[in-house]
Structures are given as C-alpha cells and as structure tokens.
LOVOSE-811253 format. One record per residue: residue number from 1; residue in three letters; x negated, y, z negated of N, C-alpha, C in turn. Coordinates in steps of 0.2 Angstrom, whole numbers, plus 5000, padded with zeros to 4 digits. Atoms other than C-alpha are relative to their C-alpha. Layout:
N
+-----+---------+------+------+------+------+------+------+------+------+------+
! num ! residuo !  n_X !  n_Y !  n_Z ! ca_X ! ca_Y ! ca_Z !  c_X !  c_Y !  c_Z !
+-----+---------+------+------+------+------+------+------+------+------+------+
! NUM !     ALA !    X !    Y !    Z !    X !    Y !    Z !    X !    Y !    Z !
...
+-----+---------+------+------+------+------+------+------+------+------+------+
END
This chain:
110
+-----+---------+------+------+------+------+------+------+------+------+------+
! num ! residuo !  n_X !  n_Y !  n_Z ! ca_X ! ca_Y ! ca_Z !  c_X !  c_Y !  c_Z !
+-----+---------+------+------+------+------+------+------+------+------+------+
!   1 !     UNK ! 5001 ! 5007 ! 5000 ! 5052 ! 5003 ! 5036 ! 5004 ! 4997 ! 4994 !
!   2 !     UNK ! 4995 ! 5002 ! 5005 ! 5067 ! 4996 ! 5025 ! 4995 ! 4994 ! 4997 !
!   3 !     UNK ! 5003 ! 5006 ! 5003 ! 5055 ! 4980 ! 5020 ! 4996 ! 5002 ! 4996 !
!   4 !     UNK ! 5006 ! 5001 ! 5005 ! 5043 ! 4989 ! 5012 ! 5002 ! 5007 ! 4997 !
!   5 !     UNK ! 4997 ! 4992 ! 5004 ! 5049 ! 4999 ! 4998 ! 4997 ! 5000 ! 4995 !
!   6 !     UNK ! 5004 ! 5001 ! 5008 ! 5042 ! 5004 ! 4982 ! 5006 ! 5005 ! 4994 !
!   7 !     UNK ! 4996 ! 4999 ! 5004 ! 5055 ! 5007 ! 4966 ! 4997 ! 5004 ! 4996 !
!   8 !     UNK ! 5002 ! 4995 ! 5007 ! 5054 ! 5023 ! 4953 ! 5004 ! 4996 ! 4996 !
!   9 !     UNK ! 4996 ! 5001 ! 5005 ! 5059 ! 5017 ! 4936 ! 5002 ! 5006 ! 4997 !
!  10 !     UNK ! 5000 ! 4996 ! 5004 ! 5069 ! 5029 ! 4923 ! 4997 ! 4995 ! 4996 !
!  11 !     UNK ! 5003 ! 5000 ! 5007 ! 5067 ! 5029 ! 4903 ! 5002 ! 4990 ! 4999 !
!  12 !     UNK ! 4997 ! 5007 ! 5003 ! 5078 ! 5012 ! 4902 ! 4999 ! 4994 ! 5006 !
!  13 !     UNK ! 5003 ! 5004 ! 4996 ! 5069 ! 5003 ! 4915 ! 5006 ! 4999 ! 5009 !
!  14 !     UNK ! 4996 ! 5002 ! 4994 ! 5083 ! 5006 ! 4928 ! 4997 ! 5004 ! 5007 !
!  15 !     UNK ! 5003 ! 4997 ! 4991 ! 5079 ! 5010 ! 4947 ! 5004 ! 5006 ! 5000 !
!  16 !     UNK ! 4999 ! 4993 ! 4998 ! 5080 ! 5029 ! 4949 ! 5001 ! 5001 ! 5006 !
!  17 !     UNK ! 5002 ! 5001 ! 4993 ! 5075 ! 5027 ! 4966 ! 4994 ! 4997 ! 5005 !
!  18 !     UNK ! 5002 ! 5004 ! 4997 ! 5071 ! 5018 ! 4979 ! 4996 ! 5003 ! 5006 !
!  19 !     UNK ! 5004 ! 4994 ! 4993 ! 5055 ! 5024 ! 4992 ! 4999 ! 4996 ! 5006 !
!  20 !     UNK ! 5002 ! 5002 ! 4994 ! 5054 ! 5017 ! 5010 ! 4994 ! 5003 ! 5005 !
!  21 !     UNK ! 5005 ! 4997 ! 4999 ! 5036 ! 5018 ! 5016 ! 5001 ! 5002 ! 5009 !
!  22 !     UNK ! 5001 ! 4994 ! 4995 ! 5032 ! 5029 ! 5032 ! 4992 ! 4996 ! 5004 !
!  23 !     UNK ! 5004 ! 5002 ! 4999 ! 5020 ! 5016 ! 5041 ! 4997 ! 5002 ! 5009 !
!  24 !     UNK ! 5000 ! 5001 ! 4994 ! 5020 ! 5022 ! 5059 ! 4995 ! 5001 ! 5003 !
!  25 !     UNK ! 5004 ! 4994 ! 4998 ! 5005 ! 5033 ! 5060 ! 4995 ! 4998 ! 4994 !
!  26 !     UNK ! 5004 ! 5000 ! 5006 ! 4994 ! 5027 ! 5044 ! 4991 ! 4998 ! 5004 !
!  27 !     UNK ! 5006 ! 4998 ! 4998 ! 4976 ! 5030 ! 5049 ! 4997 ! 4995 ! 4998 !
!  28 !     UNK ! 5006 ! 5004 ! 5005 ! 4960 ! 5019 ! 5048 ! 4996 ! 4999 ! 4993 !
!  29 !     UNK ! 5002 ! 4999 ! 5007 ! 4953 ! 5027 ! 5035 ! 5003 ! 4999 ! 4995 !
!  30 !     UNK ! 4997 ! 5003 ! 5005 ! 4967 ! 5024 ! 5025 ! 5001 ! 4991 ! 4997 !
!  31 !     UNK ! 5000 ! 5008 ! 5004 ! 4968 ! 5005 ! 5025 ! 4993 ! 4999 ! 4999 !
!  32 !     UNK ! 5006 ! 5000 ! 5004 ! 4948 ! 5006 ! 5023 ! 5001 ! 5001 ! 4994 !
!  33 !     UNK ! 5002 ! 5000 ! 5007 ! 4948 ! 5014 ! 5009 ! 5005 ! 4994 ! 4995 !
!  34 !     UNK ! 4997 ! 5003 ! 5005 ! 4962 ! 5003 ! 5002 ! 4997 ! 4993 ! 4998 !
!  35 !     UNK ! 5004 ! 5002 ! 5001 ! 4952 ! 4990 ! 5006 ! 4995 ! 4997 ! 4996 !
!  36 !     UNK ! 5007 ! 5000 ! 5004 ! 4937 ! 4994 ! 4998 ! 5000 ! 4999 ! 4994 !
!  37 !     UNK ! 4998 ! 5001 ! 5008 ! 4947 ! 4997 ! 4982 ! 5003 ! 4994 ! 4996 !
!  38 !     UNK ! 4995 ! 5008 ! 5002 ! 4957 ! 4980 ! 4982 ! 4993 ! 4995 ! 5000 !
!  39 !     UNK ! 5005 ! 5007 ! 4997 ! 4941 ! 4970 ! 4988 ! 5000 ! 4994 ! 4998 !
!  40 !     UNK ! 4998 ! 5007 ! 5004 ! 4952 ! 4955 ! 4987 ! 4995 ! 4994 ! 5003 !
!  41 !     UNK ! 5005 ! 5005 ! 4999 ! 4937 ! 4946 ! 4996 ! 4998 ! 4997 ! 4993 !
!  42 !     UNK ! 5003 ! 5004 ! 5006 ! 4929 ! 4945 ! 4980 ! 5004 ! 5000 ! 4993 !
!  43 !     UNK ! 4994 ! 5000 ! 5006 ! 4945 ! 4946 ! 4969 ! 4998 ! 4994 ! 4997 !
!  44 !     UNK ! 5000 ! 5007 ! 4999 ! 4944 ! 4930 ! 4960 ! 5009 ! 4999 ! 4996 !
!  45 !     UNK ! 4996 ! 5001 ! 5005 ! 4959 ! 4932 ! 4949 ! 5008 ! 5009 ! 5002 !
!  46 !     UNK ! 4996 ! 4994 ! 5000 ! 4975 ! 4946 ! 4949 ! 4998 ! 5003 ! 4995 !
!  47 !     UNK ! 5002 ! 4996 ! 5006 ! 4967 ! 4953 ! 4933 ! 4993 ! 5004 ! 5004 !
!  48 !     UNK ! 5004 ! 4998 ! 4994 ! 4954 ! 4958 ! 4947 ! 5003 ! 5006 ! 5003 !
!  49 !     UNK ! 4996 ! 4995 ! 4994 ! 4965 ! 4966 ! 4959 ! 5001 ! 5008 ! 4994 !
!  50 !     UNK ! 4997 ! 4995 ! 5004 ! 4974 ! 4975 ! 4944 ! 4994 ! 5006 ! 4997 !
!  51 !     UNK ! 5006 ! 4995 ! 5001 ! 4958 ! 4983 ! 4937 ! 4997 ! 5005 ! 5004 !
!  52 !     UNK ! 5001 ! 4997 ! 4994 ! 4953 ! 4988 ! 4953 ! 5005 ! 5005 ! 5001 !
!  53 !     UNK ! 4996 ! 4997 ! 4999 ! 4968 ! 4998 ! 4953 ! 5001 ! 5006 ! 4994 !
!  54 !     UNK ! 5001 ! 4994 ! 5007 ! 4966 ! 5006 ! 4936 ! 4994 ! 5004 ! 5002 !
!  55 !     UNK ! 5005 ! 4996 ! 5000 ! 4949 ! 5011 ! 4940 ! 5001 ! 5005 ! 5006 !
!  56 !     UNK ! 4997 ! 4996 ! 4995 ! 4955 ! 5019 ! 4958 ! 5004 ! 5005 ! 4999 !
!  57 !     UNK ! 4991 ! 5000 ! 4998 ! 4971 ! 5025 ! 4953 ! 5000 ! 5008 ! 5002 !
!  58 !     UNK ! 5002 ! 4992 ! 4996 ! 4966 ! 5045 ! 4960 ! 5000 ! 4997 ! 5008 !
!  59 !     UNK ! 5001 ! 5001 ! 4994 ! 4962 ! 5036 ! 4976 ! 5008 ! 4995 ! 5002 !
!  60 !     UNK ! 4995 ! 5005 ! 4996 ! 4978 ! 5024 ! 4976 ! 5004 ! 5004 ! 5001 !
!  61 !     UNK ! 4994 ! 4994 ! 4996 ! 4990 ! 5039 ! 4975 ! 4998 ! 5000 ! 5005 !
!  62 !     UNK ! 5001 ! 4996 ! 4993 ! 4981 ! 5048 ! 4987 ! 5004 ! 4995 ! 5005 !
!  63 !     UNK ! 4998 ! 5004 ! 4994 ! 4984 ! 5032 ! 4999 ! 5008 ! 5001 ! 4999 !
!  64 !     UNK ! 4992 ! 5002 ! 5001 ! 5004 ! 5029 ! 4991 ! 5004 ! 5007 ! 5003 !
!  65 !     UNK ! 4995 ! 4993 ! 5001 ! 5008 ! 5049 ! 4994 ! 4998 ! 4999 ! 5008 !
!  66 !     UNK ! 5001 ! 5000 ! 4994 ! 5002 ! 5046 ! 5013 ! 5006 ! 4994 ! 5004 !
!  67 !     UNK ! 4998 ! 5004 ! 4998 ! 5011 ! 5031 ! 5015 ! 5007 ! 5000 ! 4998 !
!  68 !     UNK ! 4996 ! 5000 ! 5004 ! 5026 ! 5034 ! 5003 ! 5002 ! 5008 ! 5001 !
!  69 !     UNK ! 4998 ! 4992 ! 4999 ! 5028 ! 5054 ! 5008 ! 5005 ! 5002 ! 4994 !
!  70 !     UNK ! 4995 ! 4998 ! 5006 ! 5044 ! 5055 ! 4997 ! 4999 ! 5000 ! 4993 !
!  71 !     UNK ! 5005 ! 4999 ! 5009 ! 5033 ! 5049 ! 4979 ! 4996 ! 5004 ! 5000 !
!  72 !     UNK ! 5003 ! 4997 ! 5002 ! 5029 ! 5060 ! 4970 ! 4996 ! 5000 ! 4997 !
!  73 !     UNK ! 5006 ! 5002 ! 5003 ! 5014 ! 5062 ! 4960 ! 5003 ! 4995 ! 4990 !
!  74 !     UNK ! 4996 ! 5003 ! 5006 ! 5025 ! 5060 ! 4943 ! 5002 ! 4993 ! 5003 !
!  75 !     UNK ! 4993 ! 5007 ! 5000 ! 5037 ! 5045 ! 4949 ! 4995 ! 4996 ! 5000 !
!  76 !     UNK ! 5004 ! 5006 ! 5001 ! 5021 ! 5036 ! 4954 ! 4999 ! 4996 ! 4993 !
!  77 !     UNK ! 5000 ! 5004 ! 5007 ! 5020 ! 5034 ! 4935 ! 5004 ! 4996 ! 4998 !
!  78 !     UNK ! 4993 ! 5003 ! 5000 ! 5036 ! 5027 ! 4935 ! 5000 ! 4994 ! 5004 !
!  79 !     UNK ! 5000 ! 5008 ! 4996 ! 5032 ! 5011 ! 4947 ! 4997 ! 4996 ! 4997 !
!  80 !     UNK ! 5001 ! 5005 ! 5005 ! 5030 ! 4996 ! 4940 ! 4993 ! 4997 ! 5003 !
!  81 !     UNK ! 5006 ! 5003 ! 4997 ! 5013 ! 4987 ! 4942 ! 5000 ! 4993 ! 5005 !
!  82 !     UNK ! 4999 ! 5009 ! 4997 ! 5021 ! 4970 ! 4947 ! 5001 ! 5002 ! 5007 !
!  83 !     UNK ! 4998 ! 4998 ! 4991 ! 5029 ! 4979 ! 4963 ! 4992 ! 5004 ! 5003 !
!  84 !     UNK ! 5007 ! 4995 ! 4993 ! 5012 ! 4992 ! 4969 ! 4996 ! 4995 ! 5002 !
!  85 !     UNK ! 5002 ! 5005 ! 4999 ! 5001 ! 4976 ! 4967 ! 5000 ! 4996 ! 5009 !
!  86 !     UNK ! 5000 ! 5005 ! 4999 ! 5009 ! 4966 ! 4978 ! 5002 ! 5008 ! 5010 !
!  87 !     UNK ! 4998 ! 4994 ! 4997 ! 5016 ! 4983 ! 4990 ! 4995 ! 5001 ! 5005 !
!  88 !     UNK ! 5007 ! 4997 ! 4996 ! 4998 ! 4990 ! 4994 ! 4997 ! 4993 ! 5004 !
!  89 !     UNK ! 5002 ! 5004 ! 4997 ! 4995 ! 4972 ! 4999 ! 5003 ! 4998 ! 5007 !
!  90 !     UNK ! 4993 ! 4997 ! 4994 ! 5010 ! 4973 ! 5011 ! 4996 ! 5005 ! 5006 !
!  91 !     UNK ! 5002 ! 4994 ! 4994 ! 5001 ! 4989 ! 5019 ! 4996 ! 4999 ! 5005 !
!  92 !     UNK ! 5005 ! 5006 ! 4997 ! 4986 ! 4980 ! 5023 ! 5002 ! 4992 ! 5005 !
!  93 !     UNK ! 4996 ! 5005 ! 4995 ! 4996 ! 4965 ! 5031 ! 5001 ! 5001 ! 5005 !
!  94 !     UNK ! 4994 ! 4994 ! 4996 ! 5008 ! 4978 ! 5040 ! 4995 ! 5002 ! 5007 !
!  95 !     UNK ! 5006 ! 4996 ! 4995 ! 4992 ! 4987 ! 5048 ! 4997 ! 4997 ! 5004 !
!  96 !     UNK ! 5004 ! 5005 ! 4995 ! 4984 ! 4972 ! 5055 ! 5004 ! 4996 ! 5003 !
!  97 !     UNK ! 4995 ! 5003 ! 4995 ! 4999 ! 4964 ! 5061 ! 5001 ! 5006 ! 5006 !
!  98 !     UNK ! 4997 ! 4995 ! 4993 ! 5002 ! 4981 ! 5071 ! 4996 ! 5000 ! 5004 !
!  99 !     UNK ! 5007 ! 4999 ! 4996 ! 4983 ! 4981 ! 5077 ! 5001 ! 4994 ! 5004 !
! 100 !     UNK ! 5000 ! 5003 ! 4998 ! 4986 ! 4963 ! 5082 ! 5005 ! 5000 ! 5005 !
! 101 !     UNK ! 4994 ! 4999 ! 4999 ! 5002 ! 4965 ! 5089 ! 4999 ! 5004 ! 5007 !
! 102 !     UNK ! 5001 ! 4994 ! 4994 ! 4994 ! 4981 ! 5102 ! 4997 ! 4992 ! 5008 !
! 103 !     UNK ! 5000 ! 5003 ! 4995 ! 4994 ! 4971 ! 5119 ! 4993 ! 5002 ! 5004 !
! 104 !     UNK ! 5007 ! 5000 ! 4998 ! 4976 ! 4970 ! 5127 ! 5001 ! 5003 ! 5007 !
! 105 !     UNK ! 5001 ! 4997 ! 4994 ! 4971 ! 4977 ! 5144 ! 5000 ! 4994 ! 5006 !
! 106 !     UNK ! 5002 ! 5008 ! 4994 ! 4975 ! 4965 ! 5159 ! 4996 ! 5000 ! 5002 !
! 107 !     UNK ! 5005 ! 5003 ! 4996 ! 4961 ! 4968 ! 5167 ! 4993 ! 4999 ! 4996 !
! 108 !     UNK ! 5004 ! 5003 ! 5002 ! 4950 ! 4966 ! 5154 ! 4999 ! 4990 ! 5001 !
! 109 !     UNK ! 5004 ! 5005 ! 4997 ! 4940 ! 4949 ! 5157 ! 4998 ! 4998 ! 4992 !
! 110 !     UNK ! 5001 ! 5005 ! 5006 ! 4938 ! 4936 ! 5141 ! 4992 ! 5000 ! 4999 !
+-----+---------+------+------+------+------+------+------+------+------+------+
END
C-alpha cells in the first residue's frame, strides 16, 4: 500500500529506507489494541497521543512489525515521531474504511 509508508532515518537524518505497510489482512485485535493505546477519544492535546506512545512503545512495535513486516526492531528507533504519530493513525482510518467499504448482504432487511 504505496500511501502508507513509514521512513527509517540514518545518523545525518537522511532516509535509509522507505517501508510500505502490509495492510491486507491486519486483525481486529490489532486495531483494538492500537486503539486502546492512542485513546484519541480522550486525547485532548498531541502531547496526549505522543505519551501514549512513549508509554506503549513494547506494544506499538508489536502492532508496527505486523503492519510494517519489513521494520525491524532496530530501524523502529530510527522513525521520526512526527511521521509514526500521524502513520498509526492512518491504520486506524485505513481499517475502518475497509470494514465500511465490505458490501452488506442483499438480503438482509434494515
């Protein structure tokens, strides 16, 4: 999915490489838990979100290495905050657009 991609930096801040997520198949549990750990409902501030992320950051791999296959655990260290931020929020988007997206059953009845 060329849209949604997340950059490693090297030492001098230049793009090493570039990772395109792997969104075809990404499980429920996995947007729950992201979810759970963003809970932009009650964000009030991006200093919010971003804590949330410092305190998770065992569980955001987990989700980024499911979703991003090619990062490694090291490069993770290497993505800038500005882009995962805004990325992980993209997956969540992504996910619910595909659930809305799934065509209903004609013969279900409203």
């Amino acid at each position: 999915m060329k849209d949604l991609t997340i950059n490693v930096y090297g030492e001098n801040d230049e793009v090493v490489k570039t990772v395109e997520a792997k969104l075809i198949d990404i499980k429920f549990g996995t947007i729950r838990k992201l979810m759970s750990i963003l809970d932009i409902d009650n964000a009030e501030t991006s200093f919010d979100i971003l804590n949330r992320v410092y305190e998770s950051w065992e569980d955001i791999c987990e989700i980024l290495t499911k979703v991003f296959p090619d990062l490694t655990e090291e490069e993770m260290d290497n993505v800038n905050l500005s882009e995962l931020v805004p990325t992980l929020l993209k997956v969540i988007k992504f996910s619910f657009a595909k659930i809305t997206g799934i065509p209903g059953d004609e013969n279900e009845k409203n």
